[in-house]
matplotlib code that plots the C-alpha trace (Angstrom):
import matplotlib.pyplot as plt

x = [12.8, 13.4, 16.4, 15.6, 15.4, 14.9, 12.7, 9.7, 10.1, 6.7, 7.2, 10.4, 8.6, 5.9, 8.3, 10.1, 7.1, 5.7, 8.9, 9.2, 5.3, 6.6, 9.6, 8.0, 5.2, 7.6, 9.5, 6.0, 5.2, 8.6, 8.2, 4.4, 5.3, 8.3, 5.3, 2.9, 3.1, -0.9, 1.8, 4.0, 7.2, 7.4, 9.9, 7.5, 4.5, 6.1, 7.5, 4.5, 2.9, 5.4, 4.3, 0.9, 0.7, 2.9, -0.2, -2.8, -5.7, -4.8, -5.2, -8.7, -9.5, -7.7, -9.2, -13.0, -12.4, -11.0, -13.3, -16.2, -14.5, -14.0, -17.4, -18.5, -16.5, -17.5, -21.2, -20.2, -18.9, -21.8, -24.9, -23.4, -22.5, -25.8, -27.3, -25.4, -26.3, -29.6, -29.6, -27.4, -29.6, -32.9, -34.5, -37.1, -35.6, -33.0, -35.9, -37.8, -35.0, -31.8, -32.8, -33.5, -30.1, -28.1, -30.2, -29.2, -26.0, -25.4, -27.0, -23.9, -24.4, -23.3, -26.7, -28.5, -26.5, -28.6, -31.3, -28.7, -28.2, -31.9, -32.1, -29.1, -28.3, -24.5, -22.2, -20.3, -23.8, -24.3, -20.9, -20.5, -24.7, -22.5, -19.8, -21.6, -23.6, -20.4, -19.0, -22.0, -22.4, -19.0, -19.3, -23.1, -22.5, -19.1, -21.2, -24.1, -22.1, -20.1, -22.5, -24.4, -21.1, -20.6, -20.6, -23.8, -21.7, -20.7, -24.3, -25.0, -21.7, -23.0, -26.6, -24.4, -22.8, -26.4, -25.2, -27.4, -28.5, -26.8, -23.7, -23.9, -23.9, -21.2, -18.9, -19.5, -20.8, -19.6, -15.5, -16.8, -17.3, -14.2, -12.4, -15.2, -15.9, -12.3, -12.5, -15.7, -14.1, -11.1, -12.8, -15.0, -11.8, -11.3, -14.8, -15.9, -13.2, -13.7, -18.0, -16.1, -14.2, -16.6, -19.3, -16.5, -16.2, -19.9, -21.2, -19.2, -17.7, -14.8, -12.1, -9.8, -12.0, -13.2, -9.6, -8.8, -11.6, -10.3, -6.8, -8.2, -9.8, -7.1, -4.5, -2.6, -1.7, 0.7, -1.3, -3.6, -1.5, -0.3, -3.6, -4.7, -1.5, -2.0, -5.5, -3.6, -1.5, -3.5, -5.8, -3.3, -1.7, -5.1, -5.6, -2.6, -2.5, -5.7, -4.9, -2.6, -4.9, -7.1, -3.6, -3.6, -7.2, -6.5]
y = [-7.1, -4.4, -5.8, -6.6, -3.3, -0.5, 2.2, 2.1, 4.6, 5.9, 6.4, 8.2, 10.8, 11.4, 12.3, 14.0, 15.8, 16.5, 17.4, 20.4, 21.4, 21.7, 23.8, 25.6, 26.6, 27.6, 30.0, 31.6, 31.6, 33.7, 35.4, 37.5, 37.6, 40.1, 42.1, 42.3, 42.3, 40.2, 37.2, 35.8, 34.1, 30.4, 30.7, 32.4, 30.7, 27.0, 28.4, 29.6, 26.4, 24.7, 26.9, 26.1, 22.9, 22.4, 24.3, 22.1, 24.3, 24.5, 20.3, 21.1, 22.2, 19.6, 16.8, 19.0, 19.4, 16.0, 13.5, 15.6, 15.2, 11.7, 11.1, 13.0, 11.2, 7.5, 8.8, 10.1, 7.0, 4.4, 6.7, 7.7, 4.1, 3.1, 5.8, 5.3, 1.5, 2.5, 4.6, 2.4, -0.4, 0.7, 2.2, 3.6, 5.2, 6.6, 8.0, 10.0, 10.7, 11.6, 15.0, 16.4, 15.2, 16.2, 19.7, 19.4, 18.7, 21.9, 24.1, 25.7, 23.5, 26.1, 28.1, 24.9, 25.3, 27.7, 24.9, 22.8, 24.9, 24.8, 21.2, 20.3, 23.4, 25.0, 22.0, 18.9, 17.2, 20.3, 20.3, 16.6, 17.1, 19.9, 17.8, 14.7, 17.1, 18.3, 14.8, 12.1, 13.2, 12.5, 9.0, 8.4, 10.0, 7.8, 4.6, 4.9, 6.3, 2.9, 1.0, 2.0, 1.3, -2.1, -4.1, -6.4, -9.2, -9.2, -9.9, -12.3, -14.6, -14.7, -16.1, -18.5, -20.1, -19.7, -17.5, -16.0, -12.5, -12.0, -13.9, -11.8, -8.8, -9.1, -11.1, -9.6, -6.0, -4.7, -5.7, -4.0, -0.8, -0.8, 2.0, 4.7, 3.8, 4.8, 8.0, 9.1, 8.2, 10.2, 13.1, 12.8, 13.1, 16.8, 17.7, 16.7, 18.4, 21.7, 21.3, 20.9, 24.1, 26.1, 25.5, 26.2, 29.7, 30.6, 29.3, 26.8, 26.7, 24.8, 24.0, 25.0, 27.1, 28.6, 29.0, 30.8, 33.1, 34.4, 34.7, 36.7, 39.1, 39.6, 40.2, 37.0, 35.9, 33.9, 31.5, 32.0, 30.8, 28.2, 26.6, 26.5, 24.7, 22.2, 21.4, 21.4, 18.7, 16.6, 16.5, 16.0, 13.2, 11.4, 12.0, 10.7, 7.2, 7.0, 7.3, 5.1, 2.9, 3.3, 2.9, -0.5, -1.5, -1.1]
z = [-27.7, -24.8, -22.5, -19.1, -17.0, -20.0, -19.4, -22.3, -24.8, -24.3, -20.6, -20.9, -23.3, -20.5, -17.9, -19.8, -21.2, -17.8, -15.9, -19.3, -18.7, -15.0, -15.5, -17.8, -15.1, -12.7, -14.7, -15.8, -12.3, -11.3, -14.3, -13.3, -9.8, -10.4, -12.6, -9.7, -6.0, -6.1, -7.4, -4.8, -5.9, -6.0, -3.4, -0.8, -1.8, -0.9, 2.1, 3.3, 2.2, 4.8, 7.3, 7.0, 7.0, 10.6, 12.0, 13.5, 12.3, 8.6, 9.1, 9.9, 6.9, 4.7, 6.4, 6.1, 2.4, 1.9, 3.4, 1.8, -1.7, -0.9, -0.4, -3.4, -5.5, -4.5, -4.5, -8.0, -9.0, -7.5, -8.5, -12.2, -12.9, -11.7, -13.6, -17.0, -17.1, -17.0, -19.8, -21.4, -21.2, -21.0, -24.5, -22.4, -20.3, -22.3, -24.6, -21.9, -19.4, -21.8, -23.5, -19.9, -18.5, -21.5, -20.8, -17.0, -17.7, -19.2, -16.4, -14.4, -11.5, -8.7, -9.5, -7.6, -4.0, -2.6, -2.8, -2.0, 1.3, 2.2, 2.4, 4.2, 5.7, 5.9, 6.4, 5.0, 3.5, 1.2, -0.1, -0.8, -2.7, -4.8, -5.3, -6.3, -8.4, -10.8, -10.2, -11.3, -15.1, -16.5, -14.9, -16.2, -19.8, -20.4, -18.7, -21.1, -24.5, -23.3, -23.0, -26.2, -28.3, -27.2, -30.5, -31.5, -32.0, -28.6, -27.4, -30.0, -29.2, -25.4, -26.7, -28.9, -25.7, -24.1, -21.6, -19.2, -18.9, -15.6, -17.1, -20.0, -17.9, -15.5, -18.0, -21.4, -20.8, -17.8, -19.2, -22.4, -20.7, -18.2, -20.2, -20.5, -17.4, -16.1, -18.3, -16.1, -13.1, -13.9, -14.9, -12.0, -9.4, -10.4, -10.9, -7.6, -5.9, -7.9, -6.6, -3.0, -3.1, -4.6, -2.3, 0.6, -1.0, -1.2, 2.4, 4.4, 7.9, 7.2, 4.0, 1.7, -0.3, 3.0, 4.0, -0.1, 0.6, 3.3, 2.7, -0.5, 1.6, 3.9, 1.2, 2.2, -1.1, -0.3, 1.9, -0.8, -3.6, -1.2, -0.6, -4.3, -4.9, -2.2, -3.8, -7.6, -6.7, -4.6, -7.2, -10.5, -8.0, -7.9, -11.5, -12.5, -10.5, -12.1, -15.7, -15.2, -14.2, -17.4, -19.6, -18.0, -18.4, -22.2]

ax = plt.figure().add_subplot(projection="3d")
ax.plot(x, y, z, "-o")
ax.set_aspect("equal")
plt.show()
């Protein structure tokens, strides 16, 4: 038995493992910025990043970029849950439906935000439609492949107890599914956030990718190098508390 207050085993080779990746990132960093002036040192780039984020303006853009990846994300999660019991449950409309999603699903999604941009025009809307766009098919695919796998017997012992659909629903399938279900929502963090900042570097008025864009053009690499780190760790911070989440739903 572990005594009272030991670290897991298991957790102790995570941090360890991540804390190594970590350094190990660093030291590359240092490493190609003394080949090439386009590379800022660690050193300057966190500086910088200090900088930026006393100024009031740079806050505009993190809270433009962040409630429009927050709302991509939840609209990720709701519609591709919705969407992936469907397909999960319905024969039908897993028969005539799935072959064009799986198709979709492989279409480089940023080729659909000019159409994107002509519905909702340059703004917040079109960059959450792009985010939820990247974002929903991680959370549908895992929902229906979960749903799909869920063992006959399951189903069977709920009719055995003459369980009703709805009670078979909510308390045999839907716990069934809980950990694809986490896996598309974890995916789904980064993915939205990656539709955010790309449509903020194609046509956008505001956000980070906005804000990369421009420090690119004006040879400001360090601000440049700052932001993408700001949007790194944000989004590996979600990510994490996340899969942590899914290690406990197991």
């Amino acid at each position: 038995m572990r005594e009272a207050g030991q670290v897991p085993r298991h957790n102790t080779s995570i941090v360890v493992g991540s804390v190594s990746i970590a350094v190990a990132a660093v030291l590359l960093w240092w490493l190609f910025s003394t080949m090439t002036f386009v590379i800022p040192a660690p050193t300057d780039t966190l500086g910088r990043l200090t900088d930026l984020i006393q100024q009031g303006g740079y806050w505009e853009h993190i809270r433009s970029t962040g409630v429009a990846a927050a709302a991509a994300f939840l609209l990720s999660v709701g519609i591709g849950t919705i969407l992936g019991l469907l397909l999960g449950l319905t024969s039908w409309v897993r028969h005539i439906f799935g072959p064009a999603i799986v198709a979709l699903n492989g279409v480089p999604k940023i080729v659909l935000y000019p159409v994107l941009l002509l519905l909702f025009g340059v703004g917040g809307t079109s960059k959450t439609m792009m985010g939820l766009l990247i974002g929903v098919f991680p959370v549908m695919m895992n929902v229906a492949g979960g749903m799909q796998s869920i063992p006959p017997i399951y189903r069977r012992l709920a009719e055995s107890l003459c369980a009703t659909r709805t009670q078979t629903f909510f308390h045999v399938l839907l716990p069934a599914i809980r950990r694809p279900f986490m896996t598309g929502t974890r995916l789904a963090v980064s993915l939205s956030v990656v539709g955010i900042v790309l449509s903020e570097i194609f046509a956008t008025e505001k956000g980070l990718g906005r804000l990369i864009l421009a420090r690119y053009g004006s040879g400001q690499y360090a601000e440049m190098l700052a932001t993408v780190i700001l949007l790194l760790v944000a989004s590996f911070l979600v990510t994490f508390a996340l899969w942590r989440v899914e290690k406990r739903v197991r």
